[in-house]
C-alpha positions as CSV (number, residue, x, y, z in Angstrom):
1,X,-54.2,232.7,0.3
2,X,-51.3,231.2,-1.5
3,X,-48.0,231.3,0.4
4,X,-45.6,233.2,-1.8
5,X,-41.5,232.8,-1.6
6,X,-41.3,236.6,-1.8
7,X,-43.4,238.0,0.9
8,X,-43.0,235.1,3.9
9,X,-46.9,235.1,4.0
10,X,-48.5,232.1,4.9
11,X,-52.2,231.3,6.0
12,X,-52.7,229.1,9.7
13,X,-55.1,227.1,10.2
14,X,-57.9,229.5,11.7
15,X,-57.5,231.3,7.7
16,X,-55.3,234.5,9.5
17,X,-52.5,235.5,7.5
18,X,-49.5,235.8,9.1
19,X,-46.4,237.1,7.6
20,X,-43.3,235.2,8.7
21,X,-39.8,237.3,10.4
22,X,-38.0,239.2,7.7
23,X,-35.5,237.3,5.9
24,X,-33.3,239.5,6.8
25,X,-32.7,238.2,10.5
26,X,-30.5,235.6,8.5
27,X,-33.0,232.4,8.3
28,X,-34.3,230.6,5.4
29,X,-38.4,230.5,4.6
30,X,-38.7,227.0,6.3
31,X,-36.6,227.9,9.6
32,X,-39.2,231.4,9.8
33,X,-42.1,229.4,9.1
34,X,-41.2,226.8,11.9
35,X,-40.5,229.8,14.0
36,X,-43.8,231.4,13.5
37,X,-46.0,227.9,13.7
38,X,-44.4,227.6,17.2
39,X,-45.1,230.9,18.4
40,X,-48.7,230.4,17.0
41,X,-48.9,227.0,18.8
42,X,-47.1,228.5,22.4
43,X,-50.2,231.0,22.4
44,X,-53.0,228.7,22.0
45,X,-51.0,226.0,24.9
46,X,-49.6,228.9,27.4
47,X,-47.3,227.6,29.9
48,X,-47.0,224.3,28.4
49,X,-44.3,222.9,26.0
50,X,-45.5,222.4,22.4
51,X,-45.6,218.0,21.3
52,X,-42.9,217.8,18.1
53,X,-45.5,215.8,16.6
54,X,-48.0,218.8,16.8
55,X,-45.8,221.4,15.6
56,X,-44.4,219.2,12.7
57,X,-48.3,218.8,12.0
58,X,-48.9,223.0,11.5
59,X,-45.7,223.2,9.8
60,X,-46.9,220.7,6.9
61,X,-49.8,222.9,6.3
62,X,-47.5,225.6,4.9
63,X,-44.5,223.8,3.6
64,X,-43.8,220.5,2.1
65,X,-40.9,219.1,4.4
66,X,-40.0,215.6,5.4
67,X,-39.4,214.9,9.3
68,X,-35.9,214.3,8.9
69,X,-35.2,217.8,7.5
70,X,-37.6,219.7,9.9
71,X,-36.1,217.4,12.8
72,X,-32.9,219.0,11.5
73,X,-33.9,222.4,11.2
74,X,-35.8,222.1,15.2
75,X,-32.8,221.0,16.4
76,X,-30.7,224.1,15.0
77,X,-32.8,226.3,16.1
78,X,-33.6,225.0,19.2
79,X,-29.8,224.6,20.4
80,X,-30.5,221.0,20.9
81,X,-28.4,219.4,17.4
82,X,-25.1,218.7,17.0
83,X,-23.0,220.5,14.5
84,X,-22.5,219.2,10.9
């Protein structure tokens, strides 16, 4: 299934469809996919922090990014960047 700007939808890598948080929590289509890979990711490793390298992997599948801006975007979100 096509991922589609409107709806958040976005297929993983076993062919579910998952729908990303609502855009209305205040975060763009790339933080909410990021968000949802890593939940995906936490579920299938429990108990054990999720490799960068590994989530930046799943997150490719569904949107083209380079590693500087998802760096960027993890770090935001993660509480772990500086501000800019």
């Amino acid at each position: 299934m096509p991922s589609s700007e409107s709806d958040g939808a976005f297929e993983t890598s076993g062919g579910e469809v998952h729908v990303a948080p609502d855009v209305r929590e205040g975060l763009s289509r790339s933080e909410r996919i990021i968000l949802a890979c890593l939940r995906e990711a936490e579920a299938e490793i429990p108990g054990r922090d999720v490799p960068t390298a590994m989530l930046y992997g799943r997150v490719v599948e569904h949107l083209d990014i380079s590693q500087k801006d998802f760096m960027m975007i993890l770090s935001r979100l993660t509480g772990h960047g500086g501000m800019r």
